[in-house]
C-alpha positions as CSV (number, residue, x, y, z in Angstrom):
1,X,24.4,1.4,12.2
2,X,21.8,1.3,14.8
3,X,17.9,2.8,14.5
4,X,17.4,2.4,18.5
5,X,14.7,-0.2,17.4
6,X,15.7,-3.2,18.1
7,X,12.8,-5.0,15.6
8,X,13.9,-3.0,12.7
9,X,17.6,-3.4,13.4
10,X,17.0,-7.0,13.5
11,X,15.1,-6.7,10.1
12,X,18.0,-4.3,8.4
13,X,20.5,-7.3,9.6
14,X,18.5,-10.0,8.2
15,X,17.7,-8.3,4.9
16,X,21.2,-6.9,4.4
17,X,22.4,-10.7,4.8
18,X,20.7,-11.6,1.6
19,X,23.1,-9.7,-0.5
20,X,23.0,-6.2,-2.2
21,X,20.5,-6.8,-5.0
22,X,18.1,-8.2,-2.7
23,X,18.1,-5.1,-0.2
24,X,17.5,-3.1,-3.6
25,X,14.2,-4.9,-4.3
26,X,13.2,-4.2,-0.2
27,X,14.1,-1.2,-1.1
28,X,11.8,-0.5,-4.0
29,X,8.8,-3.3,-2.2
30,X,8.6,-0.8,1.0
31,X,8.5,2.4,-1.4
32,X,5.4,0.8,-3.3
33,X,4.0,-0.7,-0.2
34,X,4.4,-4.1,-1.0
35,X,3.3,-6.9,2.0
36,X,6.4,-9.2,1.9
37,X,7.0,-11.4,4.5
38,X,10.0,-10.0,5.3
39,X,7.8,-7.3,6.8
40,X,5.7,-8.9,8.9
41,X,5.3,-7.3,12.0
42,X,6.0,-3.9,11.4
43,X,3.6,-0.9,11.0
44,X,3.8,1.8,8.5
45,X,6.1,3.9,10.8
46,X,8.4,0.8,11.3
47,X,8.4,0.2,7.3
48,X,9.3,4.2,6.7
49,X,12.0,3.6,9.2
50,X,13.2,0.1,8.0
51,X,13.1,1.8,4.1
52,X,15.0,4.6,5.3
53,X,17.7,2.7,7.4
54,X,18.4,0.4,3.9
55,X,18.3,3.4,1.9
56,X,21.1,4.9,3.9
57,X,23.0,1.9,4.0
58,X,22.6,1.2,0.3
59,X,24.0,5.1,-0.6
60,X,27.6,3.8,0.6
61,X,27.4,1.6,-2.5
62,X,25.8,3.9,-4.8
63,X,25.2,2.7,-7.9
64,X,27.8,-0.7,-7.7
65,X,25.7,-4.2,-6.5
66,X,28.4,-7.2,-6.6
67,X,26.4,-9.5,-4.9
């Protein structure tokens, strides 16, 4: 999946490489408004967007994390 943003797709890729339970805790960080440095860089709109993109990818998985 692409967002036609190159920054956040670069951040979805990074953060999806540190494994399942890890994007879930992004997940939850963004929703709370958390400043991680995993966010650096990115506005509120990029956050929204970055949230939403791993909250789409995360619903193929639903509730299983294995990693």
């Amino acid at each position: 999946m692409t967002t036609g943003n190159a920054q956040i797709d670069q951040h979805v890729e990074t953060l999806c490489g540190h494994g399942c339970r890890a994007v879930r805790e992004y997940i939850e960080a963004l929703r709370s408004g958390q400043e991680l440095p995993q966010f650096a860089g990115l506005d509120g709109v990029e956050r929204a967007l970055l949230r939403q993109e791993l909250e789409n990818i995360m619903a193929v998985y639903g509730d299983k994390c294995e990693i």
